[in-house]
C-alpha positions in Angstrom: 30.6 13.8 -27.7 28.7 13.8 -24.1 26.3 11.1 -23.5 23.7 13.1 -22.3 23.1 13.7 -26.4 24.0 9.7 -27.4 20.5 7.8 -28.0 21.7 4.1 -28.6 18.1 3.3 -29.6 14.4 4.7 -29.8 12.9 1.9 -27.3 15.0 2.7 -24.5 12.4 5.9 -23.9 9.5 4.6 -24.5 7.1 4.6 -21.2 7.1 1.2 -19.5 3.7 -0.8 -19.6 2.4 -1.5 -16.4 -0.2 -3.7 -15.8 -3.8 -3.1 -15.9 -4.9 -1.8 -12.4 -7.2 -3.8 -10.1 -9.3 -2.1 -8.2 -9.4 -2.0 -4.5 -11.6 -4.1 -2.6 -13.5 -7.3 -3.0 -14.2 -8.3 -6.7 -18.4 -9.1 -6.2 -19.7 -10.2 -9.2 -23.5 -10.5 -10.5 -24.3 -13.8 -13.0 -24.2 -11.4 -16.1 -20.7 -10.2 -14.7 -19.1 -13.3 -13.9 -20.8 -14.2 -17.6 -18.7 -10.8 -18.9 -15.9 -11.8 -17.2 -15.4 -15.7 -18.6 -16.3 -14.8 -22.4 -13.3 -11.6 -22.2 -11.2 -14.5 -20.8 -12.2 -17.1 -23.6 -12.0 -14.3 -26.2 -8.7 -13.3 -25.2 -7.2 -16.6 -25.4 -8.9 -17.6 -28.6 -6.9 -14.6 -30.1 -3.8 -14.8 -28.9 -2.3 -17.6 -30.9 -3.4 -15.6 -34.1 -1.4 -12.6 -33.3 1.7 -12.4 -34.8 2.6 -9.1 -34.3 4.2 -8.7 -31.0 3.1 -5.4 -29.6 -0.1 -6.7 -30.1 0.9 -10.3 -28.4 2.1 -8.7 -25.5 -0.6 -5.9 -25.1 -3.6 -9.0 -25.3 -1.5 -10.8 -22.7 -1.2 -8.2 -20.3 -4.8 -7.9 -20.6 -5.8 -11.8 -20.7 -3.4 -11.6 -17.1 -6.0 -8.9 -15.8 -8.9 -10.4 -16.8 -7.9 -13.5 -15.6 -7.0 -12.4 -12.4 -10.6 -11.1 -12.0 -12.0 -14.3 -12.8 -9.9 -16.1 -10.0 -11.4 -13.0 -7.7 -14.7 -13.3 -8.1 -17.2 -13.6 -5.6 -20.7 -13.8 -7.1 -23.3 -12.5 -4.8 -26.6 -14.3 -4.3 -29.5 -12.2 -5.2 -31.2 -9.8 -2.9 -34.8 -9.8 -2.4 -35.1 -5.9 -3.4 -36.5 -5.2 -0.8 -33.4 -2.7 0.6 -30.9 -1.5 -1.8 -28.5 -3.8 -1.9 -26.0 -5.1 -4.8 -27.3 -6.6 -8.0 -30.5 -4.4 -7.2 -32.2 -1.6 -9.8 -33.1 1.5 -7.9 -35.0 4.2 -9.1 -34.2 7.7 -7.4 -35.1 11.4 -8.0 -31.8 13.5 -7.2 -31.7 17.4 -8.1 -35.3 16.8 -9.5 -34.8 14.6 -11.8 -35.4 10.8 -11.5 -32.9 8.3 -12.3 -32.7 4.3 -12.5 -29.4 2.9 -11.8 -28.6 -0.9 -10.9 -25.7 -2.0 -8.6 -23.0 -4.2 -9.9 -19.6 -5.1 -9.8 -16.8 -2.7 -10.9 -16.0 -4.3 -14.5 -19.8 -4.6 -15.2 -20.1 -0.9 -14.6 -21.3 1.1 -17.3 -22.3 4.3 -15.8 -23.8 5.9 -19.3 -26.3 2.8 -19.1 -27.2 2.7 -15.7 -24.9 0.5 -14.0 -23.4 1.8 -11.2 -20.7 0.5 -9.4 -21.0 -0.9 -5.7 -18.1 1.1 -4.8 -19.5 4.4 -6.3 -20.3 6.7 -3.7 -23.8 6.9 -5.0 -23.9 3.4 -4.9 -22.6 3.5 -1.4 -25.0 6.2 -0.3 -28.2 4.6 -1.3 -27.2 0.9 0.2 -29.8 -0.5 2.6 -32.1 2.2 1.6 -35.8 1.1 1.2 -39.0 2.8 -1.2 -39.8 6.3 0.5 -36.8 7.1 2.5 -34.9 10.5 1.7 -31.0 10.1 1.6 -28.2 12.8 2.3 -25.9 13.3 -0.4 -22.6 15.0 -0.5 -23.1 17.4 1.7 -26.7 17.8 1.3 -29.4 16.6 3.6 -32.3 15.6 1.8 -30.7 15.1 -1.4 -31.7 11.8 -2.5 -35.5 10.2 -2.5 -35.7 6.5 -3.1 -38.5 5.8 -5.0 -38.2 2.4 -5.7 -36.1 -1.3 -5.4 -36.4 -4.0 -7.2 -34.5 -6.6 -9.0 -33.5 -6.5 -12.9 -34.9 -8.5 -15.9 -31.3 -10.4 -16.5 
């Protein structure tokens, strides 16, 4: 029989797991990130030792390695005054007529669906320094963005 139709065993084609991708860049951090950041870590370590299933051992480790990394990372940014758009800041924006609030944060904060943006989001990076009144271009458009307000969120 040819080897190319021998199969020794199923797991020798399975997909390798990689690990968890860090994104590029400086890991900045608000308080409520950092906060995010050292419960997944505590969470994830609590667990571990319960898991006696091992392709669920090794999947929590792989992502207790990420998460820790990303604590070790993090640079947690002082607050701005919100006076400019800057990171940690809530900006409120009107962008193909409609208005929108977003607030800058870190990239494992982000949560686009509830507003938070990342900083490396080229929205985020577009409005950055901005203050109250200015008009913004925006891929490719001039004009596109209107900054109505800064300010600072309720944490």
């Amino acid at each position: 029989m040819s080897v190319a139709f021998r199969r020794e065993n199923d797991d020798e084609h399975l997909e390798p797991k990689f690990e968890i991708p860090i994104p590029p860049g400086p890991n900045l951090v608000t308080t409520r990130g950092l906060a995010q950041i050292r419960t997944r870590v505590a969470e994830l370590e609590a667990l571990l030792p319960e898991l006696a299933d091992e392709d669920a051992n090794k999947a929590a480790r792989r992502e207790l390695r990420y998460w820790s990394t990303r604590q070790s990372t993090a640079q947690l940014v002082e607050k701005a005054d919100g006076s400019r758009v800057a990171f940690g800041c809530t900006v409120t924006f009107r962008m193909n007529r409609k208005q929108r609030v977003i607030t800058i944060v870190g990239d494992d904060e982000a949560d686009p669906a509830a507003g938070l943006l990342s900083f490396s989001a080229p929205l985020s990076r577009a409005l950055m320094g901005a203050e109250a009144g200015e008009v913004l271009d925006f891929a490719e458009r001039q004009d596109a963005i209107e900054v109505i307000s800064v300010g600072m969120p309720d944490d």
